[in-house]
PDB file of N, CA, C and O in Angstrom:
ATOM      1  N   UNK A   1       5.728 -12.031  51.010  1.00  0.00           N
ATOM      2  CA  UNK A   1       5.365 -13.281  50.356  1.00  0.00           C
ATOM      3  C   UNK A   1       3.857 -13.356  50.186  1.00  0.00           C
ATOM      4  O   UNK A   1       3.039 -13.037  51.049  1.00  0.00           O
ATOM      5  N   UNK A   2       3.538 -13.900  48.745  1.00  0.00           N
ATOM      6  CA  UNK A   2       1.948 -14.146  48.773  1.00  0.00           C
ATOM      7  C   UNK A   2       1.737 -15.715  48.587  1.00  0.00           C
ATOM      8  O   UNK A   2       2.638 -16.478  48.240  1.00  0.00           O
ATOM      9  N   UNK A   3       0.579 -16.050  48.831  1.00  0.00           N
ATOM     10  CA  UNK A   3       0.221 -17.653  48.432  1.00  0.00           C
ATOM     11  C   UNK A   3      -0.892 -17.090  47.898  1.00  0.00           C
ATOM     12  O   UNK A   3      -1.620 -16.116  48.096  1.00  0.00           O
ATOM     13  N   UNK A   4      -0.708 -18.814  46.513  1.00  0.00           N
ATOM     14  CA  UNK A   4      -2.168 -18.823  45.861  1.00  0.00           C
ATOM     15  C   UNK A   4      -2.377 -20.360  45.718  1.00  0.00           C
ATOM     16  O   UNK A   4      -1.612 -21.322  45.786  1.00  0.00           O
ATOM     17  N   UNK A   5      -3.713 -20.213  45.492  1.00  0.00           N
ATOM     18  CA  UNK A   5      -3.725 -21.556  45.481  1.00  0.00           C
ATOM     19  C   UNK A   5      -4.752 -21.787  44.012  1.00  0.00           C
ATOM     20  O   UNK A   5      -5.871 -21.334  43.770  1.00  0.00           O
ATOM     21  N   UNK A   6      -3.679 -22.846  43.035  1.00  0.00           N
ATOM     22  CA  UNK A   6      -4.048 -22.809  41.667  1.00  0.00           C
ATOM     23  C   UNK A   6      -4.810 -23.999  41.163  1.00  0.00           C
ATOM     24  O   UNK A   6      -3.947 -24.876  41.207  1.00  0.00           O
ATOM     25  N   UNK A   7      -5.827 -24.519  40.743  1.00  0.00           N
ATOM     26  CA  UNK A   7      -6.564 -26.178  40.207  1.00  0.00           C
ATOM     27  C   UNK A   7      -5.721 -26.342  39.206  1.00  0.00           C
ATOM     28  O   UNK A   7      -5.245 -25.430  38.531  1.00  0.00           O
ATOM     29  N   UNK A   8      -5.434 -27.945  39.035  1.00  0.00           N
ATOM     30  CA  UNK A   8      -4.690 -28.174  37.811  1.00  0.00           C
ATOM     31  C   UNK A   8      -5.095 -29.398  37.409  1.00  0.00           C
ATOM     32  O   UNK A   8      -5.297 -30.408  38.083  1.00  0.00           O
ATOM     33  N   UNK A   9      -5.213 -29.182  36.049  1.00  0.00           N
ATOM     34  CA  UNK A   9      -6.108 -30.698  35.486  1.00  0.00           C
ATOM     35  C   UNK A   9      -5.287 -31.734  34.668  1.00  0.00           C
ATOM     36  O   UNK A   9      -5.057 -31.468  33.488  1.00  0.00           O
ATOM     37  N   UNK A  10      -4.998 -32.465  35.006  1.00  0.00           N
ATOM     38  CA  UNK A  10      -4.480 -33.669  33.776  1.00  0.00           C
ATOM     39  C   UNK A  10      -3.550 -34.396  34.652  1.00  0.00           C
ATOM     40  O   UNK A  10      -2.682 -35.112  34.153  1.00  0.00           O
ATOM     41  N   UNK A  11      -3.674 -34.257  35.960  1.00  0.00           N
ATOM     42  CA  UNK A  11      -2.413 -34.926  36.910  1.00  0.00           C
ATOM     43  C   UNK A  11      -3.344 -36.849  36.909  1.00  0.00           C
ATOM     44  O   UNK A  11      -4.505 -37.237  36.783  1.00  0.00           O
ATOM     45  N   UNK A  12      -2.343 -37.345  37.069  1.00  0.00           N
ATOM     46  CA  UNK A  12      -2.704 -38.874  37.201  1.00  0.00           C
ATOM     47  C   UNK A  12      -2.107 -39.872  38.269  1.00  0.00           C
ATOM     48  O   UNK A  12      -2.612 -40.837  38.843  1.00  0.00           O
ATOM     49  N   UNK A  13      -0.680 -39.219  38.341  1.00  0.00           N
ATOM     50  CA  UNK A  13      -0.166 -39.571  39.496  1.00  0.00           C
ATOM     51  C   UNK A  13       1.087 -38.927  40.212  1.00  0.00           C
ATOM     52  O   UNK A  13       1.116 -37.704  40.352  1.00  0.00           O
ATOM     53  N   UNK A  14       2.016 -39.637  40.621  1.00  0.00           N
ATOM     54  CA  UNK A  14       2.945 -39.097  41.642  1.00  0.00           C
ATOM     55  C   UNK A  14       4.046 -38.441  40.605  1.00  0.00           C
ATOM     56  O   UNK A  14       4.597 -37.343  40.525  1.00  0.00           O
ATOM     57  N   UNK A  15       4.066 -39.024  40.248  1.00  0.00           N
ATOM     58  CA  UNK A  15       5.114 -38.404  38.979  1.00  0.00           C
ATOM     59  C   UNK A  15       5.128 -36.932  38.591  1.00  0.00           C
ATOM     60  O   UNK A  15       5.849 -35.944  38.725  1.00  0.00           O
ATOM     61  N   UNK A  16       3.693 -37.366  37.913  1.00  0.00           N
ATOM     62  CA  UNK A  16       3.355 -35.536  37.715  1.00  0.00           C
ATOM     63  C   UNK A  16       2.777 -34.329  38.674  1.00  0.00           C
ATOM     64  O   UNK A  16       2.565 -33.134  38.466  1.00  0.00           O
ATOM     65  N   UNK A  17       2.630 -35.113  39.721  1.00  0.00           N
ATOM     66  CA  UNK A  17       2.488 -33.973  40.974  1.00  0.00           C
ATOM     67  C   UNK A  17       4.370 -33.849  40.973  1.00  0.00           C
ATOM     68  O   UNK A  17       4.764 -32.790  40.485  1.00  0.00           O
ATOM     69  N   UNK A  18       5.206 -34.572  41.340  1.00  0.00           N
ATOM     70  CA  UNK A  18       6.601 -33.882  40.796  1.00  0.00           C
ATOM     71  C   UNK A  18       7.109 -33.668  39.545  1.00  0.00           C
ATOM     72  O   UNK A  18       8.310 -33.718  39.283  1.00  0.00           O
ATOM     73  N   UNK A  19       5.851 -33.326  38.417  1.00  0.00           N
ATOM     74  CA  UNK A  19       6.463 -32.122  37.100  1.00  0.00           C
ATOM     75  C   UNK A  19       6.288 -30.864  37.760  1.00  0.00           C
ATOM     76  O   UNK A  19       7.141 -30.035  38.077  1.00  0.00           O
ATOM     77  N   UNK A  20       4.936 -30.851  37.930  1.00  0.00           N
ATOM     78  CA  UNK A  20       4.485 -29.451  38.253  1.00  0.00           C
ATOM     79  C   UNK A  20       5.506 -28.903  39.223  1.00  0.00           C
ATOM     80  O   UNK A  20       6.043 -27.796  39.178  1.00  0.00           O
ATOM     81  N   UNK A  21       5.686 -29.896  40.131  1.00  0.00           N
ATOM     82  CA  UNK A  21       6.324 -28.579  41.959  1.00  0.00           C
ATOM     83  C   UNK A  21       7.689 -28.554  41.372  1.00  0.00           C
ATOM     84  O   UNK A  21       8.528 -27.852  41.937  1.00  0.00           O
ATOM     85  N   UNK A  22       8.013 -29.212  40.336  1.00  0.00           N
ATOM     86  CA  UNK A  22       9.906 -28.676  40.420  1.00  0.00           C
ATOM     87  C   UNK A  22       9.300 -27.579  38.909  1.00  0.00           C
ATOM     88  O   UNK A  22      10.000 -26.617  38.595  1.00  0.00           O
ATOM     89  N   UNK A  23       7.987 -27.884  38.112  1.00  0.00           N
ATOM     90  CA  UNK A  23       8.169 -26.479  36.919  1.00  0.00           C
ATOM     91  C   UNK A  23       7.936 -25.246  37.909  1.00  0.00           C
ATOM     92  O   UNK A  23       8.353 -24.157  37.514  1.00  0.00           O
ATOM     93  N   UNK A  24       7.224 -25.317  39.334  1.00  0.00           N
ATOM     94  CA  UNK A  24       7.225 -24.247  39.962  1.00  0.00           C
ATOM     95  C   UNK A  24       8.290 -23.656  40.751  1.00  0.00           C
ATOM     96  O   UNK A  24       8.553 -22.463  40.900  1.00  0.00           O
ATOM     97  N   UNK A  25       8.958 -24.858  41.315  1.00  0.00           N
ATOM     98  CA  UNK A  25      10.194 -24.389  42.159  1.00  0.00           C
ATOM     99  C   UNK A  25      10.984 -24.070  41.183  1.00  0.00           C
ATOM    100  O   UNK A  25      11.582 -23.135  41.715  1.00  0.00           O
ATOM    101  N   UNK A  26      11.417 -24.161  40.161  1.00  0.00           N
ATOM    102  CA  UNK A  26      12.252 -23.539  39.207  1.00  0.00           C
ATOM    103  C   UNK A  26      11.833 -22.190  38.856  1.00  0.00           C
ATOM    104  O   UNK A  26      12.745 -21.422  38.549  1.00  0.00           O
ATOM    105  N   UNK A  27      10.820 -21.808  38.839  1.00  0.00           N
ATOM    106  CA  UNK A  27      10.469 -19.987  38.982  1.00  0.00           C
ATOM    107  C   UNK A  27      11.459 -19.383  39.812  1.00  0.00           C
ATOM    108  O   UNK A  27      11.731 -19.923  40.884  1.00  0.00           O
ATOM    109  N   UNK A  28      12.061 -18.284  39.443  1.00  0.00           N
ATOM    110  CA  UNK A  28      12.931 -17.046  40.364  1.00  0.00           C
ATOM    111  C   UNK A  28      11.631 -16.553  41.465  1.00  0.00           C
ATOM    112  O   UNK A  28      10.501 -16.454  40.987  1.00  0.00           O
ATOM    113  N   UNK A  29      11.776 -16.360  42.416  1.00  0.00           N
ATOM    114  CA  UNK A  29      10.954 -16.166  43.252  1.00  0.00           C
ATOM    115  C   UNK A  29       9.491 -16.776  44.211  1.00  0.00           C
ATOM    116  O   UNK A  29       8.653 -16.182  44.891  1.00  0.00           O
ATOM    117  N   UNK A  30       9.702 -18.278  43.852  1.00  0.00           N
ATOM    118  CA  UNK A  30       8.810 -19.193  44.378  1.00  0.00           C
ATOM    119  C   UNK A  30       9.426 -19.720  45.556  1.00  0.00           C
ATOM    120  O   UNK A  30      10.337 -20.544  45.478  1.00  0.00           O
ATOM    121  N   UNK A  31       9.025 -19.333  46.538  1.00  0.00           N
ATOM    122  CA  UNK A  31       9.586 -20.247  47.837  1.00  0.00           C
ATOM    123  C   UNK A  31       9.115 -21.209  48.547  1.00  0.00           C
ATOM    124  O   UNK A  31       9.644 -21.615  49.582  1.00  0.00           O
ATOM    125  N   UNK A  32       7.970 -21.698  47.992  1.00  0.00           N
ATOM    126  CA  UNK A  32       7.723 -23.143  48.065  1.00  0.00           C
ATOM    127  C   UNK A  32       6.715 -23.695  47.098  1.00  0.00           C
ATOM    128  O   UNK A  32       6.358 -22.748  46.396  1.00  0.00           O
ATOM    129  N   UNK A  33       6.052 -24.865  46.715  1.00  0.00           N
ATOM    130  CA  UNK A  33       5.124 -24.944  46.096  1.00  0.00           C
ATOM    131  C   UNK A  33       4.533 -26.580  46.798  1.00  0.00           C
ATOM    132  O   UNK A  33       5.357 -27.411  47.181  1.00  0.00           O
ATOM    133  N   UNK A  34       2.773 -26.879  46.889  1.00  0.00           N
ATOM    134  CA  UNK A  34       2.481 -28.022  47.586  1.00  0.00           C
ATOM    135  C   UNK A  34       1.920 -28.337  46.584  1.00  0.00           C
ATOM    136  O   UNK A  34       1.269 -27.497  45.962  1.00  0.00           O
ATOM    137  N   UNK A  35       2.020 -29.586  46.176  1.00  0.00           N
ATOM    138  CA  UNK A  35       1.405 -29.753  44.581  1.00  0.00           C
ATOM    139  C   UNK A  35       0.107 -31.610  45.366  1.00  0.00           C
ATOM    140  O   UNK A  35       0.629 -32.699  45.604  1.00  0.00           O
ATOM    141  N   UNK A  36      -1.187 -31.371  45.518  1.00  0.00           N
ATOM    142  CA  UNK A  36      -2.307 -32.100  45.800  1.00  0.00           C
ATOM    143  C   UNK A  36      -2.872 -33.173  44.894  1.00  0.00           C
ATOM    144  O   UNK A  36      -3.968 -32.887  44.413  1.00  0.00           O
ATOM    145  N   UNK A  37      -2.448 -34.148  44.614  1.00  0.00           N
ATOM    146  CA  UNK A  37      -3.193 -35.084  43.521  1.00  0.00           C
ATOM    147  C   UNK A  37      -4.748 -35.177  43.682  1.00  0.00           C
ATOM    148  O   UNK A  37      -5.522 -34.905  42.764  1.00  0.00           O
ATOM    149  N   UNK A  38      -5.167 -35.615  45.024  1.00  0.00           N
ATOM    150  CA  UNK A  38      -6.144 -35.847  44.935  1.00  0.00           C
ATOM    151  C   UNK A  38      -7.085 -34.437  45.145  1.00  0.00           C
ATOM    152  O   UNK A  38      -8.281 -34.597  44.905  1.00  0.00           O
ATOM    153  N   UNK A  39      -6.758 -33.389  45.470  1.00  0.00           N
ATOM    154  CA  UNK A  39      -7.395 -32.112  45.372  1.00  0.00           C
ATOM    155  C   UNK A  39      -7.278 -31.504  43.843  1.00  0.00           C
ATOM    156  O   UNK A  39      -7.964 -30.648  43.285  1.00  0.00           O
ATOM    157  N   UNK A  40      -6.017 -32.360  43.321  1.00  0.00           N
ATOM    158  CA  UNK A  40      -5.930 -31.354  42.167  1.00  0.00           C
ATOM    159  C   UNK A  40      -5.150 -30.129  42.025  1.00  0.00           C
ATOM    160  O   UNK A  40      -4.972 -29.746  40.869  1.00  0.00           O
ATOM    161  N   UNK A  41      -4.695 -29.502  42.889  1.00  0.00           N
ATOM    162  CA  UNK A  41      -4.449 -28.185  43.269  1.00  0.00           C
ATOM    163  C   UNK A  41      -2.774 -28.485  43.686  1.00  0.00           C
ATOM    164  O   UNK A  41      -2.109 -29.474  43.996  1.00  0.00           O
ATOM    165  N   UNK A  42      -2.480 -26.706  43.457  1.00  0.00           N
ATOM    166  CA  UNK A  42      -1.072 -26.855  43.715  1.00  0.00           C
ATOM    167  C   UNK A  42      -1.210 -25.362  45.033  1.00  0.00           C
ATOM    168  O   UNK A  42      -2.016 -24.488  44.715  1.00  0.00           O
ATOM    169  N   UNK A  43      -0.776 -25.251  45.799  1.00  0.00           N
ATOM    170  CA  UNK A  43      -0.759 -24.103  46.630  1.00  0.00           C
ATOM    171  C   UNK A  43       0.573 -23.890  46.866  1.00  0.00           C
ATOM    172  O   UNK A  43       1.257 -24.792  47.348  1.00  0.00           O
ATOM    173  N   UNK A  44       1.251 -22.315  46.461  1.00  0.00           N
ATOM    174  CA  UNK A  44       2.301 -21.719  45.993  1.00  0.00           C
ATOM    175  C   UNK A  44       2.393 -20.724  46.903  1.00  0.00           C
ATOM    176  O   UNK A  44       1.412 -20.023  47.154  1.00  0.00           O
ATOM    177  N   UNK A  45       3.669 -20.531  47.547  1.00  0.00           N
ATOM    178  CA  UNK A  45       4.128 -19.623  48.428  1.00  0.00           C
ATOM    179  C   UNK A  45       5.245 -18.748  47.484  1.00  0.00           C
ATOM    180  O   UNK A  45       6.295 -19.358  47.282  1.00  0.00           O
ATOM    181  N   UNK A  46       5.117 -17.091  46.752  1.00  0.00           N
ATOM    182  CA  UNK A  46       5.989 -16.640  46.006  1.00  0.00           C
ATOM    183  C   UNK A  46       5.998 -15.104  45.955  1.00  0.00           C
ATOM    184  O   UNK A  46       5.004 -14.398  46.124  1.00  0.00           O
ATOM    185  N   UNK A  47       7.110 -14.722  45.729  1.00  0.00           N
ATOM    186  CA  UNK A  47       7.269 -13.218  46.158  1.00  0.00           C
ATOM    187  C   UNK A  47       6.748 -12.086  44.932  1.00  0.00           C
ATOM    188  O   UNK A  47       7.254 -11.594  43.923  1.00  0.00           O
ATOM    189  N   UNK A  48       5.685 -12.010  45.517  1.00  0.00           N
ATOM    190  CA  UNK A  48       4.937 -11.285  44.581  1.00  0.00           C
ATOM    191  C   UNK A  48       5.675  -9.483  43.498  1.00  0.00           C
ATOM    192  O   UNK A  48       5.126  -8.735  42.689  1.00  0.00           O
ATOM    193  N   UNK A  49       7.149  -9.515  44.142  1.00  0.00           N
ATOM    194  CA  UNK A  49       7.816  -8.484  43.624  1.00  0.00           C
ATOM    195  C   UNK A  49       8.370  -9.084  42.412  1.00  0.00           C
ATOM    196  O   UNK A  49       8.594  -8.606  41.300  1.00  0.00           O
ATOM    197  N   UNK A  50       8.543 -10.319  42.934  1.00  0.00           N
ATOM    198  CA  UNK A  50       9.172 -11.120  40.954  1.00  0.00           C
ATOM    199  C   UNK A  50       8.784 -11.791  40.064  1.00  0.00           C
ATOM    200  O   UNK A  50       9.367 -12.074  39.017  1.00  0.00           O
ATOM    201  N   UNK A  51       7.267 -12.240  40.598  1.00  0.00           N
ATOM    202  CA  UNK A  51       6.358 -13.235  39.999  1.00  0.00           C
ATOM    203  C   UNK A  51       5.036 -13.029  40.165  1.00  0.00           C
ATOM    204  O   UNK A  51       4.502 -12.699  41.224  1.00  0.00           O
ATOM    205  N   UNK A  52       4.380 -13.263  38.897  1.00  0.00           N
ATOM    206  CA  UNK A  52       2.990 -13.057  39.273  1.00  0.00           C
ATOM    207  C   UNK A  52       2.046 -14.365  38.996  1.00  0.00           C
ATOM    208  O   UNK A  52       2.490 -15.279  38.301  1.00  0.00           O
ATOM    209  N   UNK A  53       0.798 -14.426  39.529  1.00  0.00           N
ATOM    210  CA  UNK A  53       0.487 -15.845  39.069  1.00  0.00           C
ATOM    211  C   UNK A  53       0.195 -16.112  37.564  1.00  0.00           C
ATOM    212  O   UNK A  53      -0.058 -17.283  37.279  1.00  0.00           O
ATOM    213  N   UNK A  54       0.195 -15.366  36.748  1.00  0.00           N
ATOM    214  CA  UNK A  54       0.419 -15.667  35.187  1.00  0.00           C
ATOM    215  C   UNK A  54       2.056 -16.710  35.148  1.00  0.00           C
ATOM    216  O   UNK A  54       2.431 -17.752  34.611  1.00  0.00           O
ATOM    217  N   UNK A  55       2.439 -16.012  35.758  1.00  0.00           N
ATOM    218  CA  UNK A  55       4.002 -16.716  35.347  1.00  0.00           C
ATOM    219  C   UNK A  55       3.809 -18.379  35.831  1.00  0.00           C
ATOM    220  O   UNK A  55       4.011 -19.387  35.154  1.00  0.00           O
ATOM    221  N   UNK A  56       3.346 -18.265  37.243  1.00  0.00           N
ATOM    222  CA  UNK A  56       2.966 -20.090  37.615  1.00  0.00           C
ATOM    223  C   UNK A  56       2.001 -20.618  36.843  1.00  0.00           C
ATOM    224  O   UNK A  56       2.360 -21.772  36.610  1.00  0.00           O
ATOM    225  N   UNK A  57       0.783 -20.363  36.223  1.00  0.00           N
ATOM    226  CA  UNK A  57       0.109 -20.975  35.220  1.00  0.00           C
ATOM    227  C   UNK A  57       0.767 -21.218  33.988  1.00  0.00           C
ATOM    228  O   UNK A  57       0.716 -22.247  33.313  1.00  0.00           O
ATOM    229  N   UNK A  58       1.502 -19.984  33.721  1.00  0.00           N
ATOM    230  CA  UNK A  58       2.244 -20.555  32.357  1.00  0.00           C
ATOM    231  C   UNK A  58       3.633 -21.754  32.575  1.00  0.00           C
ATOM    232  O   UNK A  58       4.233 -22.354  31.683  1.00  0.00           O
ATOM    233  N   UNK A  59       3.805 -21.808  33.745  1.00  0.00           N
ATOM    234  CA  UNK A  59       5.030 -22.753  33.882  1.00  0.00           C
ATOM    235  C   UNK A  59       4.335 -23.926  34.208  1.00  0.00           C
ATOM    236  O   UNK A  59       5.083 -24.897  34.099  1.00  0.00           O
ATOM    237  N   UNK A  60       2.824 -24.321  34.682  1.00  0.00           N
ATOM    238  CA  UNK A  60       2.243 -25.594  34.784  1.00  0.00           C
ATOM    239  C   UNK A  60       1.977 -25.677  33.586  1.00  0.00           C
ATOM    240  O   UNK A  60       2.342 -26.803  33.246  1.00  0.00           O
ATOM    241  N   UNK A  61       1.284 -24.814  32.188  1.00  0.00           N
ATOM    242  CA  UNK A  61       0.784 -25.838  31.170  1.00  0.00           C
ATOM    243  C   UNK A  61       2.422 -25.757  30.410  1.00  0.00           C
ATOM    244  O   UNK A  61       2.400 -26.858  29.860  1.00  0.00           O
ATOM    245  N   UNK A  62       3.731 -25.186  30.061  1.00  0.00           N
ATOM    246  CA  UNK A  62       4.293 -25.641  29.975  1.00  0.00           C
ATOM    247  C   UNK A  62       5.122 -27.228  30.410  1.00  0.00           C
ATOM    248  O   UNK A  62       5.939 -28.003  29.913  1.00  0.00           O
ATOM    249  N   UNK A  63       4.309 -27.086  31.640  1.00  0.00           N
ATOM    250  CA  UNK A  63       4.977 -28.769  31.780  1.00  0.00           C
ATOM    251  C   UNK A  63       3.597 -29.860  31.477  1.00  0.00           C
ATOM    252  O   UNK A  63       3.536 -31.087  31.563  1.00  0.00           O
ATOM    253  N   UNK A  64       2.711 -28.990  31.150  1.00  0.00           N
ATOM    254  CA  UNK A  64       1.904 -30.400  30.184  1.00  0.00           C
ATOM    255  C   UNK A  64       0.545 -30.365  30.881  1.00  0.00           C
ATOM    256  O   UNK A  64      -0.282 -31.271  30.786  1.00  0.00           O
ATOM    257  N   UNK A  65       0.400 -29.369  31.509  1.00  0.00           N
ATOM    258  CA  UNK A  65      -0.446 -29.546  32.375  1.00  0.00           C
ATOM    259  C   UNK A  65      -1.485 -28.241  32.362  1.00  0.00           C
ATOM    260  O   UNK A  65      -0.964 -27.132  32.249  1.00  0.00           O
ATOM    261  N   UNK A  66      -3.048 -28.341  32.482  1.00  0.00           N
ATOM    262  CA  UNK A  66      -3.684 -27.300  32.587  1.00  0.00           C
ATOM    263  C   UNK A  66      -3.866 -26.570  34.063  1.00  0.00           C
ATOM    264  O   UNK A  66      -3.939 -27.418  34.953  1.00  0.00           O
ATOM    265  N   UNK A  67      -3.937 -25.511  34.436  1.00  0.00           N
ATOM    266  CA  UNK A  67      -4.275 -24.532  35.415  1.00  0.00           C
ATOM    267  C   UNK A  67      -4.873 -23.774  35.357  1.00  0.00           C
ATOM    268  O   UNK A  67      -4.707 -23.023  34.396  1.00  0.00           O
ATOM    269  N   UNK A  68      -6.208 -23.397  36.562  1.00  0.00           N
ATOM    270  CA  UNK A  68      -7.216 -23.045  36.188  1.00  0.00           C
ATOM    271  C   UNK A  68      -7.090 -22.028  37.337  1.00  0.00           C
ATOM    272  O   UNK A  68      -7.985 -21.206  37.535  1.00  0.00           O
TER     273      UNK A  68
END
């Protein structure tokens, strides 16, 4: 398992800290994700044999959201 820990910009509130952690927990190979409003940040626990962090950035701005 690897963790990363990703900035994400456009969050406002509780809501969309739960877009992001279920667009991440819906990845094949994410086994957890902590999604931070007031840090901004999402820190991702995922098995680096099936996912890479391209795949979690592209599944945060798919849900509307930038990742940096």
């Amino acid at each position: 398992m690897q963790k990363t820990k990703l900035k994400v910009s456009g969050m406002s509130c509780q809501h969309c800290v739960k877009t992001v952690k279920d667009a991440l927990t819906a990845l094949e190979g994410v086994q957890s994700a902590k999604v931070n409003l007031r840090k901004g940040e999402a820190v991702v626990r995922f098995n680096e044999l099936s996912i890479t962090p391209t795949h979690l950035k592209n599944a945060i701005t798919e849900a509307g959201f930038e990742a940096v």
